[in-house]
C-alpha positions in Angstrom: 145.0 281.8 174.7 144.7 285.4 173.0 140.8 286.6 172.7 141.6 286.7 168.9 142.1 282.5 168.9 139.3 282.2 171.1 137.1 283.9 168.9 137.9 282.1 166.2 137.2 278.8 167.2 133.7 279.9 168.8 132.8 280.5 165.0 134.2 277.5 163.6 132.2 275.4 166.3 129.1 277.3 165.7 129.7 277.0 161.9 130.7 272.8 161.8 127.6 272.8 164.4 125.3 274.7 161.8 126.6 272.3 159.2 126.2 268.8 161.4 122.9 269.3 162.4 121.3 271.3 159.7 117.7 270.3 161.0 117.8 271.4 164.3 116.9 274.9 162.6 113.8 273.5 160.9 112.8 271.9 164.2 113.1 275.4 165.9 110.8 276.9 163.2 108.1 274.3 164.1 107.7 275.4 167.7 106.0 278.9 167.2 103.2 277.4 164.7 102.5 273.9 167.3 101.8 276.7 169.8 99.5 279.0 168.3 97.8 275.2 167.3 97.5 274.2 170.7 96.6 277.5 172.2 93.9 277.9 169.3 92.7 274.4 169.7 92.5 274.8 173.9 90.6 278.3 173.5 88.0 277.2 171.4 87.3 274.0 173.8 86.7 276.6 176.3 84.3 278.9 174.4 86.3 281.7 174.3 86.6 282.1 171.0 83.5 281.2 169.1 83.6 278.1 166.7 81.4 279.6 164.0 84.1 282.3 163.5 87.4 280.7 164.2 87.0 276.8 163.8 89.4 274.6 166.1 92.4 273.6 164.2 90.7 269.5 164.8 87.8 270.4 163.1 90.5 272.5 160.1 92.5 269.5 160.2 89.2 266.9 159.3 87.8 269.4 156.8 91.4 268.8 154.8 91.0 264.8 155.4 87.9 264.8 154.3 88.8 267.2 150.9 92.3 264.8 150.3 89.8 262.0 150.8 87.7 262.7 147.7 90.8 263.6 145.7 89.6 267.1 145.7 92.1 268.6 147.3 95.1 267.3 145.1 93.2 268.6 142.0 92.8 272.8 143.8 96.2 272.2 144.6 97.7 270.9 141.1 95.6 273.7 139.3 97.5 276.4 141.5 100.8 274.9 141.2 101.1 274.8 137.7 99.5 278.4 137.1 101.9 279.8 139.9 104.6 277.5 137.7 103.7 279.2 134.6 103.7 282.5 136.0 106.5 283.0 137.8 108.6 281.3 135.1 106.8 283.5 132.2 107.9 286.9 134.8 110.6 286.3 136.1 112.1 284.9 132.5 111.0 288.6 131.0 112.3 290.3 134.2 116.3 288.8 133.7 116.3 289.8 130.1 114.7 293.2 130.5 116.6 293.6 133.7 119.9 292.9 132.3 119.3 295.1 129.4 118.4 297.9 131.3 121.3 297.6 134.3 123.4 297.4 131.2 122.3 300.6 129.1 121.7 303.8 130.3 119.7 304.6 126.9 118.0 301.5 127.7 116.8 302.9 131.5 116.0 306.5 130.1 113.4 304.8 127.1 112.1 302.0 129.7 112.5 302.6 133.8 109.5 305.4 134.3 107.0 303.7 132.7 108.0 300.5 134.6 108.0 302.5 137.7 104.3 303.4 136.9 103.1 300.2 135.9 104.4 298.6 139.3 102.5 301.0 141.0 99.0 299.2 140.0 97.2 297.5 142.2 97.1 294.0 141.2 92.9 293.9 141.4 93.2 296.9 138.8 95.0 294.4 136.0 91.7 291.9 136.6 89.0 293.8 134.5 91.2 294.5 132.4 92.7 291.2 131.7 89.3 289.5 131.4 88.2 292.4 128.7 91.3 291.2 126.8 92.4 287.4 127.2 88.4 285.8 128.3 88.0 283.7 131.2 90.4 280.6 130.7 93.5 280.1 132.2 95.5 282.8 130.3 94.7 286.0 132.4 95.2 284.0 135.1 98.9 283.4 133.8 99.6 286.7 132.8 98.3 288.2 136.0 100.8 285.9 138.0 103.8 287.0 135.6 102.9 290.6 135.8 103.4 290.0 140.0 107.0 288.5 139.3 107.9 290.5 137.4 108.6 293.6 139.0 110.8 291.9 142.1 113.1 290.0 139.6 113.4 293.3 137.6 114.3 295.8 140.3 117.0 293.1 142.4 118.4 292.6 138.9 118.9 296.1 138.3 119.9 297.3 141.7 122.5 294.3 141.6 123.9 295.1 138.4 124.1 299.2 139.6 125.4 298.1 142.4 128.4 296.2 140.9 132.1 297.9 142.5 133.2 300.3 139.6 137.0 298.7 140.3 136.1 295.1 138.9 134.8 296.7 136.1 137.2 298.5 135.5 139.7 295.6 135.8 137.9 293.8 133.3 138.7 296.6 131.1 141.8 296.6 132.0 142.2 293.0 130.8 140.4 293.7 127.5 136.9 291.8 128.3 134.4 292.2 125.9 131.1 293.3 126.7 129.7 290.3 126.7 132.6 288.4 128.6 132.7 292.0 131.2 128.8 291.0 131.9 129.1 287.2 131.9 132.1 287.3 134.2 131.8 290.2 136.4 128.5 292.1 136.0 126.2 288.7 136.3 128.0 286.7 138.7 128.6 290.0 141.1 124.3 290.6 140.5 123.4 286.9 141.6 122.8 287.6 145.6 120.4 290.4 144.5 119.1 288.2 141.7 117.9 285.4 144.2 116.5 288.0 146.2 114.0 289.4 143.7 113.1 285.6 142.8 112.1 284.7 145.9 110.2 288.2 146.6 109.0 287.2 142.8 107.5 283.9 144.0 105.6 285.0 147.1 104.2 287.7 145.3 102.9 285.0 142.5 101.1 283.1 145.4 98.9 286.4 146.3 98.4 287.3 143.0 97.4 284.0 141.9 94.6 284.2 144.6 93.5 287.5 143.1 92.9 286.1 140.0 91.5 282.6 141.5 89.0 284.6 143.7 87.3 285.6 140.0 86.6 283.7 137.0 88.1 280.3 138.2 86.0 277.1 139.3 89.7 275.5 140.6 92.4 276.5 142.7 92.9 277.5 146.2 91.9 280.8 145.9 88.4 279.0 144.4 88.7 277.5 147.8 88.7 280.6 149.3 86.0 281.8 147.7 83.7 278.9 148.0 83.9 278.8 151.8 83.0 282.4 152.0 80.0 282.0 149.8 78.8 279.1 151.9 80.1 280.4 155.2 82.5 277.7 156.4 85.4 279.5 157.8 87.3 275.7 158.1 87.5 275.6 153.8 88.2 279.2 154.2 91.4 278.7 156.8 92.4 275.5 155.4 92.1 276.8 152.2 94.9 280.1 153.7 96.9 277.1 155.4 97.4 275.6 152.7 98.7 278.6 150.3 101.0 279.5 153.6 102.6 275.5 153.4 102.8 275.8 150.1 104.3 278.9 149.8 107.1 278.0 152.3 108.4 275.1 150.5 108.5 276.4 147.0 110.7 279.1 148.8 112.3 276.3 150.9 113.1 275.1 147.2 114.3 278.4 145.9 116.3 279.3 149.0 118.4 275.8 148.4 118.7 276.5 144.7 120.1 279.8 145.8 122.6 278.3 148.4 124.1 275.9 145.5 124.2 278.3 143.2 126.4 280.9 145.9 128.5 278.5 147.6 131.6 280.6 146.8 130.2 283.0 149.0 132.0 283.4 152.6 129.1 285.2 154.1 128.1 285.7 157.9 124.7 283.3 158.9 124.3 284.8 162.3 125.2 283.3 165.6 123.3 280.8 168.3 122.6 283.6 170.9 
């Protein structure tokens, strides 16, 4: 059989065993974290890592029982949903318009892109003061805050997509006598998706740490109150449950996103990597 046949059906097996046993990737990804568990868990037993600064993951695992228990733990966990929620919809919403308009104009990217580049230079601690100053204490700088983080991913994928379009397609479209509108719907947007879904998800792990900068002040709910709380009272279990849980929480909003993402670009023929 010629090496070119052979090749060929090594990816197609590879690809229909990707596709048959999708879960067999997920199962992979556990292994790494059930180690460090055990290996944490074995070297506290032994003393060799003291208990008052790194708790064993038992004692993490009955300090989130005993949270879930009291119902607690569902209500820091709601509050920080819906505020990374609002955020993230409120920025990256913003980001996609402005984006578009911008990737779309030159004029547009003269007027706006260097004091965008400046503002995404802040730290996000800097907007905090500021935001209290401004909006209070209630959930509204929180919001904005969370925004302002996905805001800037969204905005530079979108651009860099659109920029990055092939100049023949466009010019094809003009060839065939697309409007603007139609030239961006059909071409410009659909070309910009892959870099599109690449800011969001960038977008959304950024709302996560931003949303525990502005938990850490002014807030009496959320994880990142969590966070704070167990360093007031020194108990480093809230404290690393409290970072375990924005870490599993993180990875399944993204787990969401990344499916979303795989619907949405199923025309794609693109390479996902081989099983050596």
């Amino acid at each position: 059989m010629p090496a070119s046949s052979l090749l060929g059906a090594r990816v197609r097996t590879d690809a229909a065993l990707i596709v048959r046993r999708p879960w067999l990737g997920h199962w992979r990804g556990l292994l790494l974290p059930l180690a460090v568990l055990v290996l944490l868990e074995a070297l506290v037993r032994v003393g060799w890592i003291p208990a008052h600064q790194l708790p064993a993951p038992s004692q993490i695992g009955q300090t989130l029982w005993w949270l879930a228990a009291g119902g607690e733990l569902w209500r820091h966990i709601g509050v920080s949903l819906a505020r990374v929620a609002a955020g993230f919809a409120i920025g990256a919403a913003l980001a996609v318009l402005i984006g578009a308009w911008v990737g779309l104009s030159r004029r547009a990217e003269s007027y706006l892109e260097p004091t965008f580049q400046a503002l995404r230079a802040i730290p996000s601690l800097a907007w905090v003061p500021l935001l209290l100053l401004w909006l209070g204490i209630d959930e509204t700088p929180k919001i904005v805050l969370i925004a302002l983080g996905a805001f800037f991913p969204v905005y530079l994928a979108l651009l860099a997509g659109i920029r990055n379009v092939d100049r023949k397609l466009v010019e094809v479209g003009r060839l065939h006598r697309l409007s603007g509108v139609a030239l961006t719907r059909r071409i410009l947007l659909p070309a910009a998706l892959p870099s599109l879904f690449t800011g969001l998800r960038g977008a959304l792990s950024l709302s996560w740490m931003f949303l525990v900068a502005a938990e850490l002040i002014a807030a009496t709910q959320g994880l990142g109150y969590l966070l704070s709380d167990g360093r007031e009272t020194s108990r480093p279990d809230l404290v690393i449950a409290a970072i375990l849980l924005l870490a599993v929480l993180g990875k399944l909003s993204d787990g969401l996103l990344k499916r979303l993402e795989t619907r949405a670009l199923h025309w794609r023929d693109s390479f996902v990597g081989g099983e050596g």
